[in-house]
C-alpha positions in Angstrom: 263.4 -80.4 -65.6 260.6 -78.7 -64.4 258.3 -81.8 -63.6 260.7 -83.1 -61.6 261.4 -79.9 -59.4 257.6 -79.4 -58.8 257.5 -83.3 -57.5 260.2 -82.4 -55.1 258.5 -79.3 -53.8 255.0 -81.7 -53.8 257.1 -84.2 -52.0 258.4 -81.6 -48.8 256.2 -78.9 -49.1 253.2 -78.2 -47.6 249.3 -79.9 -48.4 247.7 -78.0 -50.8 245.4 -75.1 -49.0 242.3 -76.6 -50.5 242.6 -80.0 -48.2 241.7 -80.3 -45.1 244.2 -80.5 -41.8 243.8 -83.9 -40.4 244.7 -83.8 -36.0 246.8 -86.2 -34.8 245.3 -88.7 -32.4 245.8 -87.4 -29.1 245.2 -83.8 -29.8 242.3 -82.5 -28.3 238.8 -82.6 -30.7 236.9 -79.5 -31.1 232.9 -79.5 -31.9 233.1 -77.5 -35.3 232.2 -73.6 -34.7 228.5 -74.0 -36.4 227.8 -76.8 -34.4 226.4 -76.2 -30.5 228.0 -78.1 -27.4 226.4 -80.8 -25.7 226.3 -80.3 -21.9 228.3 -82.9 -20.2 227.3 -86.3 -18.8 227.0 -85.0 -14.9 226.3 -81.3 -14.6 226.3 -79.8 -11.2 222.8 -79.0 -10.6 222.7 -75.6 -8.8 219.8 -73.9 -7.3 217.6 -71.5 -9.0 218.9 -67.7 -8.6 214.7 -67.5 -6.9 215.0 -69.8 -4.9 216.4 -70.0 -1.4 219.0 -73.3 -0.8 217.7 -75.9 0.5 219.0 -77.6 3.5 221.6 -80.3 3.6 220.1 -84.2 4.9 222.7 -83.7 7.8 222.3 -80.2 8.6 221.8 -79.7 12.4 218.6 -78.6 13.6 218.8 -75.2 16.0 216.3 -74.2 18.6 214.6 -70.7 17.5 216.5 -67.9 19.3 213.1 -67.1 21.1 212.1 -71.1 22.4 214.0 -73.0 25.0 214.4 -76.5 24.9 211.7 -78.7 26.7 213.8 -81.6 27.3 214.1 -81.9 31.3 213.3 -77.8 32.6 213.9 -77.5 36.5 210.2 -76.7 38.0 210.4 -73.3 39.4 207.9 -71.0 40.5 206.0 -68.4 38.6 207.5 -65.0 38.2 207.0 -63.0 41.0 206.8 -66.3 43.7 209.6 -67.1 46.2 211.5 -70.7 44.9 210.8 -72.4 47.8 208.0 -73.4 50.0 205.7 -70.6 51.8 204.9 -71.7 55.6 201.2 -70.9 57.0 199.3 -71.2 60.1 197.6 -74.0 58.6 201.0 -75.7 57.8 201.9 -75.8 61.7 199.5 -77.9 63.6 199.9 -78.2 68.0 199.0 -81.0 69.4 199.9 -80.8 72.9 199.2 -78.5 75.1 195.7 -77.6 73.1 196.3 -74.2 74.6 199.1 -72.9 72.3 197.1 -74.1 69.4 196.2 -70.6 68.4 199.2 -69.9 66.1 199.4 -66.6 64.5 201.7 -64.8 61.9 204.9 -63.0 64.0 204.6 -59.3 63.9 205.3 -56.0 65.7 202.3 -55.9 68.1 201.5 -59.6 68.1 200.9 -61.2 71.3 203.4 -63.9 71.9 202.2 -65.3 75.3 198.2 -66.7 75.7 198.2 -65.9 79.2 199.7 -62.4 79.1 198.9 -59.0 77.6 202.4 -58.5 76.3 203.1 -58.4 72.4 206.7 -58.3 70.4 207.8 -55.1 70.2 210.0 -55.8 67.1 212.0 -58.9 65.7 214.5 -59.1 63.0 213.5 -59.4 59.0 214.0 -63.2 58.9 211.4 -64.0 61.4 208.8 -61.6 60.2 206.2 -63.4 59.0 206.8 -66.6 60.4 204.1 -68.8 62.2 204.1 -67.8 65.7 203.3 -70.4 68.2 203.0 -68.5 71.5 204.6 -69.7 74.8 202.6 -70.4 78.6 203.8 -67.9 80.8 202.7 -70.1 83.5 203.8 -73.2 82.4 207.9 -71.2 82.5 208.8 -73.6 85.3 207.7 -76.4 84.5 210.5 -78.8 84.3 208.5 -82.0 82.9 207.1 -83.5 80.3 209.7 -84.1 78.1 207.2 -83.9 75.3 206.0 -80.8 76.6 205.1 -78.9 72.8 204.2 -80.9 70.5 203.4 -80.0 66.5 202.9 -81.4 62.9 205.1 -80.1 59.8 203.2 -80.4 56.9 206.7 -78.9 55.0 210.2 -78.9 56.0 211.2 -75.7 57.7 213.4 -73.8 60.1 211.9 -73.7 63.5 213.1 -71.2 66.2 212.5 -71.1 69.9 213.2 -67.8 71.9 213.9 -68.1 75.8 214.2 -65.3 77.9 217.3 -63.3 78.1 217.9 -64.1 82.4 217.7 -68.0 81.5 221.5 -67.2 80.0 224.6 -69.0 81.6 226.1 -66.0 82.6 222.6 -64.9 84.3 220.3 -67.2 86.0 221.4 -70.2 84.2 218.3 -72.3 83.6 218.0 -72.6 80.0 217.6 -76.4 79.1 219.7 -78.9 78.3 217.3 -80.2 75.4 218.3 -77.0 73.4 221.6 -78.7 72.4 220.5 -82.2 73.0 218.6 -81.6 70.1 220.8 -79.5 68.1 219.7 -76.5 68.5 222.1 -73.0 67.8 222.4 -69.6 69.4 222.1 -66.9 66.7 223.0 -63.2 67.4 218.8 -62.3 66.4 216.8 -61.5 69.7 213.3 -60.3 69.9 212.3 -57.6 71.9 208.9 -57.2 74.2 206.9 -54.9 75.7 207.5 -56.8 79.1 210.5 -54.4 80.5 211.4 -57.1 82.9 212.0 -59.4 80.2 213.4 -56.8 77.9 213.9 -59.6 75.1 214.3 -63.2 74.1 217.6 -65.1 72.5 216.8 -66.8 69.3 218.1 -70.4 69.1 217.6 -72.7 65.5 217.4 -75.6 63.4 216.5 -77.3 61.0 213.1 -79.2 60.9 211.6 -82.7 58.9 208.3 -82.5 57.9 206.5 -84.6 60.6 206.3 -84.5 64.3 208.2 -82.3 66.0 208.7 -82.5 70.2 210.2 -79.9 72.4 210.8 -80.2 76.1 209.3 -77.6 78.5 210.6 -74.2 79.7 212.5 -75.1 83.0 213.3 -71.8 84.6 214.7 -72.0 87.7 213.5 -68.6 88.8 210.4 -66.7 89.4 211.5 -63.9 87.7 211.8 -65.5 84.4 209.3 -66.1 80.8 208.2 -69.2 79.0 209.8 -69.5 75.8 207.9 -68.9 72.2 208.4 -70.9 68.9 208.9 -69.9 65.6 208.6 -71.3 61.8 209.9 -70.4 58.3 210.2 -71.8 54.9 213.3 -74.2 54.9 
């Protein structure tokens, strides 16, 4: 009777505890604790802890904070230069009549007439410096050629021409039609002389090509009346 209980409990009881635990199929197998893991088949590579990363294939590629890109820079001039073009005596060249061809820079205490002792007693900022070519006196009647003053440009520039105050429509009336046939503008600028009769000129403007450039003659009307003077800045 006791053989047959102990086949029963054999039968339904538990494996003996010195037989291994088989794992069913599925479960999950486990590298015995005395035996050390294999790495797997792809590890992640990472980078060493002393060494910096190193850039990705695609990564974009900045400009230092202290360069500027070269592509296409705009030319501009050195530090400390105007951007634009400088006007000099030798940029302005008179061809006719010969005796204006003495340009000069416009000042206080310039002479702004070759056949006169009078000088410009002051002008405004924008025409200081400019290239002075100085008026006839004697030619202030003159009423022909049409091509009266004529100069080179080796730049484009502003030119200015100053007539005498009296030559004003609501004065004497004489200043020339060629002042708007050619586009000239009155500006609210006059310069002032040392010739109290005159007391001071009107300053008309425009714009000028680089070239020839032809301006008609004085045509006062009066006696009592100046030739005008021209003027020339940067553009």
């Amino acid at each position: 009777m006791s053989f047959s209980l102990l086949g029963v409990a054999f039968a339904f009881g538990d494996a003996p505890s010195d037989q291994p635990q088989t794992r069913s199929a599925n479960s999950g197998t486990n590298a015995p604790s005395d035996q050390p893991q294999l790495p797997s088949a792809t590890p992640e590579t990472k980078t060493p802890s002393n060494q910096p990363p190193k850039p990705s294939a695609t990564a974009a590629t900045k400009t230092p904070s202290n360069q500027k890109p070269s592509a296409t820079p705009g030319t501009k001039a050195p530090s400390g230069q105007p951007d634009r073009v400088v006007i000099t005596p030798q940029d302005v060249q008179v061809r006719t009549p010969s005796k204006l061809a003495a340009v000069r820079l416009a000042k206080q205490g310039a002479k702004h007439y070759v056949d006169r002792g009078f000088t410009i007693a002051s002008l405004p900022d924008p025409l200081t410096g400019a290239v002075l070519i100085p008026g006839a006196s004697n030619d202030k009647r003159l009423g022909a050629p049409a091509d009266y003053l004529v100069f080179d440009l080796a730049h484009g520039a502003t030119g200015y021409v100053a007539f005498d105050r009296r030559g004003a429509p609501e004065m004497d009336n004489w200043w020339p039609a060629w002042l708007n046939q050619q586009g000239f503008k009155r500006t609210d600028m006059t310069i002032k002389t040392t010739d109290k009769d005159q007391g001071y000129l009107v300053v008309f403007t425009k714009k000028m090509s680089a070239g020839r450039v032809t301006l008609g003659p004085n045509a006062a009307t009066t006696e009592s009346s100046t030739s005008y003077i021209t003027l020339i800045t940067a553009g």
